[in-house]
VEXKOLFI-942532 format. One record per residue (C-alpha): x negated, y, z. Coordinates in pm, whole numbers, plus 32768, in hexadecimal, padded with zeros to 4 digits. Each point is the difference from the previous one (the first is absolute). Layout:
residues N
XYZ...
//
This chain:
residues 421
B7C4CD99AA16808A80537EA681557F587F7A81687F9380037FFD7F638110815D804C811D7F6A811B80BE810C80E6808B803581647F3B8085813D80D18169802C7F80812380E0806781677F828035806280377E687EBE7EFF7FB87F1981177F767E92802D80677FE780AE81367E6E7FF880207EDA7F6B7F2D7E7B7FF980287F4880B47EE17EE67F227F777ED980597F197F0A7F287F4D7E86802F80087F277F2A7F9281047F087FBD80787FDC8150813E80D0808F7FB980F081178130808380DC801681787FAA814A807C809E814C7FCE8063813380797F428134803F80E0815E804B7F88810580E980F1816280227FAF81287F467F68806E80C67ED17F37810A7F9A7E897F5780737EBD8067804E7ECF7F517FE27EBB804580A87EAA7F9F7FC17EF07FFB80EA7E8C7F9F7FE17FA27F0380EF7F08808280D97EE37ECF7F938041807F7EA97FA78163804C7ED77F6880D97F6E7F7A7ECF7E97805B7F8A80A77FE57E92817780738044809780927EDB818980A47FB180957EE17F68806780D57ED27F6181217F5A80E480CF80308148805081007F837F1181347EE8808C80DD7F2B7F98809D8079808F818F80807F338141812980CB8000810C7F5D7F49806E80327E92815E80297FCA81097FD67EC980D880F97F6A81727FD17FDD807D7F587F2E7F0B7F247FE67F837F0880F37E8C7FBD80347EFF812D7F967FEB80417E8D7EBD7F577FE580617ECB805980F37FB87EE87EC67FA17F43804B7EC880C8814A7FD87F7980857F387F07808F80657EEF810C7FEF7F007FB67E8C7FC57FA27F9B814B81308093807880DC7F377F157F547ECF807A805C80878147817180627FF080577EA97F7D7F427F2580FE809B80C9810E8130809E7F7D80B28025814E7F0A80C380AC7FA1819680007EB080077F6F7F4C8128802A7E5780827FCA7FD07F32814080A77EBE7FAF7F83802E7E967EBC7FFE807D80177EF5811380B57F167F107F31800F7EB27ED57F5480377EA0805E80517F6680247EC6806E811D7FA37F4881267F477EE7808280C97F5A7F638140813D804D80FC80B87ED380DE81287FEE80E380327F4A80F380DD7FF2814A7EEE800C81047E85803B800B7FBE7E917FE17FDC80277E8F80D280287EC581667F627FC480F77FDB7F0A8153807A809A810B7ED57FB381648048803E80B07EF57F897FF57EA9806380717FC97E7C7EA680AF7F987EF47F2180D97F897EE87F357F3380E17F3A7F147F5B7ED47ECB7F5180B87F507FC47E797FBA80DA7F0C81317FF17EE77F747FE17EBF805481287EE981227F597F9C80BF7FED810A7FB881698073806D807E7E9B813C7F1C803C803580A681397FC781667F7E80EC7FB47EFF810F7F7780EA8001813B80B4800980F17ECD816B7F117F9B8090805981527FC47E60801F7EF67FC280FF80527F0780E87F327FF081637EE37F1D7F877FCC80F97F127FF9812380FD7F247F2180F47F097FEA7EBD803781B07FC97FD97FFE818C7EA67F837FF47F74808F7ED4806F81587F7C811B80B5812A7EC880DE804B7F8D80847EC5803F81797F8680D9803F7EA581427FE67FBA7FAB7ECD7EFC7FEC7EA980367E9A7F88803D7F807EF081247EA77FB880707EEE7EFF7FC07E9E7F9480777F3C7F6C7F037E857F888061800680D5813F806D81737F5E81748086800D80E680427ECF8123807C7FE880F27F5E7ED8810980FA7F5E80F67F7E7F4D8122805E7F20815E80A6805481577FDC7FAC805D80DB7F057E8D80357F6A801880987E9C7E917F817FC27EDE7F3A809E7FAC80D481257EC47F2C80367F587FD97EB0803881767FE67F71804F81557EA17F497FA4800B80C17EE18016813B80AF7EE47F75810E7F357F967ED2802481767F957F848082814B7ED27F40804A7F92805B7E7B803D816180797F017FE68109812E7FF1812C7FEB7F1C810A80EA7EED7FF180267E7580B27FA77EE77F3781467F8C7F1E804B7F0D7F4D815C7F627F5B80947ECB803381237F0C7F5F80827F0080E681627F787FAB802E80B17EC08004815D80BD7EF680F9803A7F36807281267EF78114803B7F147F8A812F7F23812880837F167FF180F8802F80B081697F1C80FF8008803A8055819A7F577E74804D7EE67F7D7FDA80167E9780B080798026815B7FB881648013812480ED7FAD8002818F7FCB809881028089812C80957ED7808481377FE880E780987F13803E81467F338131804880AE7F447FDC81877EF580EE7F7C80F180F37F8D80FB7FDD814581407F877F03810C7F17809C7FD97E9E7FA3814D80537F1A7F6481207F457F6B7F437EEF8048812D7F207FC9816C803C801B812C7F2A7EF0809980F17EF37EF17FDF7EF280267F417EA77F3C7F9B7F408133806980BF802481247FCB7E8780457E8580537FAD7FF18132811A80BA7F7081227F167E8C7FA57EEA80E08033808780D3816080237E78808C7EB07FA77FDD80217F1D7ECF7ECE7FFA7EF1802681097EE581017F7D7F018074811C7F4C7F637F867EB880567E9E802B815F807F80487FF580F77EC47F7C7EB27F3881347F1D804F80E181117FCE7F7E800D7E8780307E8A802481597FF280578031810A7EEA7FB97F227EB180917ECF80C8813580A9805A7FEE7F75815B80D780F8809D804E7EF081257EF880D280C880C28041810A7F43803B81577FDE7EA6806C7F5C7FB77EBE7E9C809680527F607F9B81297EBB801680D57F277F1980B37EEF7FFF80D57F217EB97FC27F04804C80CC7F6381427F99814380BC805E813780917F5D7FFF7FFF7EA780CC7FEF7EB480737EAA7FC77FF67F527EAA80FA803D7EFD81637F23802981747FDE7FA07F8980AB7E8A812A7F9F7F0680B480C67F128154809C8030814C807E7F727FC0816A807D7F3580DF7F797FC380BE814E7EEF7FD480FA80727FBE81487EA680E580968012811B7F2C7E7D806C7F977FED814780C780F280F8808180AC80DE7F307FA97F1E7ECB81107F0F7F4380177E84808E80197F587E6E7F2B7F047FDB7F1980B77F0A7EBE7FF6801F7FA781207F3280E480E480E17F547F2381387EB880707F8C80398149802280337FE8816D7E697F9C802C7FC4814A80D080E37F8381297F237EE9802C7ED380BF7FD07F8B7F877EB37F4281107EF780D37FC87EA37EB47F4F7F9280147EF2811281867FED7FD87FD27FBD7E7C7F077EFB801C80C87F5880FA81347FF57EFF7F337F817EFF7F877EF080B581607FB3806E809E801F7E9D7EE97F2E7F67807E7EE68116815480077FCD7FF880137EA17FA57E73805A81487FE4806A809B7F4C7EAF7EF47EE7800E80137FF1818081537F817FC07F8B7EE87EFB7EFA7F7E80E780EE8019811A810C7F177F38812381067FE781157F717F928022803B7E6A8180808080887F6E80FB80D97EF480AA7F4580E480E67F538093807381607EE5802880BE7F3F80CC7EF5813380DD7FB47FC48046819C7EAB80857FBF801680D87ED77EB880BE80BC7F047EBF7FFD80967FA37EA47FB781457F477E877FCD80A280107EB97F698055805A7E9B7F02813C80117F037EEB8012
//
């Protein structure tokens, strides 16, 4: 039985989550996979355990690729933080937890209540719920229950979004965020949509925006997929007089979700380490490798070229991810790709070797990923000849006339490849 319905969640005497079943989709269907339980009052512990019809299963599987195995013996957290690294894959994020804070503003919300209280649509194929009976939404406030039954059109979700940037959102608004985007990853604001059976997710703009974030992230898609990178269907829309990128989930297809992990799991980093001087693509390459994901280093060494003449150097740790959509873990497809202010990677190419975004120097690190100079050279060219795209990406894409001159002064890399055409 899957829904909001009043089913009665585990809590401890301060209203926080005090157990919750562990839920994972195959096939489209949810399938009880373990228990989390939470010990002590300020300083707490959670535990995971596989339930034992999990571990009976002909196809039972570690819910993550990494930093959750697959044992009966159970899995615990390290202080400070709450539930097992892993699992704040599961969490919210920035965005969701704004959403969060200001529906429930008198309550302590930690990983557990972020997770039991955003939804169950969030990235990957992982529900909550508070018993084995199937996956819940964790309500806390009476305020909160009359959650949207219809789908809100774009409109009103933009409002919404909006209303929350301004610090103005009032609780039909919330309800509205409730519904559609407290689950999603990023610290922007985005919601989600089903169109004709498949899932999107809509990002939108931000307070405080110096250009179109959106037209400039198609571009940048645009620019991968011409370089031969995998990347979701995109597309741009103008509803209202603002802007809106849609892209297409890439862990659903219909009912059936995939299991989501991220760069940070893989590499055992804290959910708050979304920098780190010691991170590295070829380290991210190695230790993908040691947890049984498909070879990436090249696709790794590609987008690193990539974020290079885009000047992405958002490409923090929770920005790369891996999947497993049936023919297990590998490198998802290219997201969150949108030129910055910085002009320093956030994944240095290799140890010992300089974090600027250039990908000349970048090149040069093609032995730590195992590349002969010859196959690291074609690779840039194919990658230059992409992004030197970039200019008309824009035009098709509907830039703003305002924000040209911004955005290309941000990627001085792809525009140089441009004018050597």
């Amino acid at each position: 039985m899957v829904g909001n319905e009043r089913r009665l969640w585990k809590t401890d005497d301060a209203n926080r989550i005090a157990e919750m079943a562990v839920f994972a989709n195959l096939n489209g269907a949810p399938v009880l996979a373990g228990t989390l339980t939470f010990q002590g009052k300020r300083a707490r512990q959670g535990l995971f355990r596989y339930d034992r019809s999990w571990l009976a299963r002909d196809d039972a599987s570690a819910l993550f690729a990494s930093g959750l195995p697959l044992r009966l013996k159970a899995i615990q957290s390290t202080p400070p933080h709450e539930v097992p690294l892993a699992f704040f894959d599961a969490c919210p994020d920035g965005w969701g937890k704004a959403i969060l804070g200001m529906a429930y503003p008198d309550l302590h919300l930690g990983a557990p209540e972020w997770m039991a209280a955003s939804g169950n649509d969030r990235v990957g194929n992982l529900q909550f719920g508070p018993d084995g009976a199937g996956p819940s939404v964790w309500v806390p406030a009476r305020a909160m229950l009359d959650l949207p039954s219809d789908e809100d059109d774009l409109e009103d979700l933009m409002d919404a979004a909006d209303a929350l940037e301004s610090g103005v959102a009032t609780a039909s608004h919330l309800a509205k965020l409730l519904d559609s985007g407290a689950d999603i990853g990023g610290a922007r604001p985005k919601v989600r949509l089903s169109q004709n059976g498949e899932s999107w997710v809509l990002k939108l703009r931000a307070s405080g925006d110096a250009f179109d974030h959106q037209c400039a992230e198609a571009a940048c898609l645009s620019v991968a997929r011409a370089a031969g990178i995998e990347t979701p269907e995109h597309s741009v829309l103008r509803v209202g007089g603002r802007t809106a990128l849609m892209v297409k989930r890439f862990d659903r297809v219909g009912a059936v979700r995939f299991p989501y992990t991220s760069a940070a799991t893989v590499l055992g980093y804290p959910p708050s380490a979304y920098r780190s001087e010691n991170a590295s693509y070829a380290d991210l390459a190695i230790q993908a490798r040691r947890a049984g994901i498909a070879e990436c280093a090249r696709l790794l060494f590609e987008r690193m070229l990539l974020n290079c003449f885009l000047n992405n150097t958002d490409d923090q740790l929770h920005n790369h991810g891996f999947i497993n959509d049936g023919g297990g873990w590998r490198l998802s497809p290219v997201f969150d790709v949108v030129p910055q202010t910085q002009r320093a990677l956030v994944l240095r190419p290799a140890r010992g070797v300089t974090a600027e975004a250039d990908p000349e120097k970048a090149l040069g690190s093609h032995a730590a990923f195992g590349l002969s100079g010859e196959e690291a050279r074609a690779i840039f060219a194919r990658i230059r000849t992409a992004a030197a795209t970039f200019p008309s990406w824009l035009r098709a894409h509907d830039l703003p006339e305002k924000d040209f001159d911004i955005v290309t002064r941000l990627t001085p890399h792809a525009m140089r490849a441009a004018q050597a055409l």
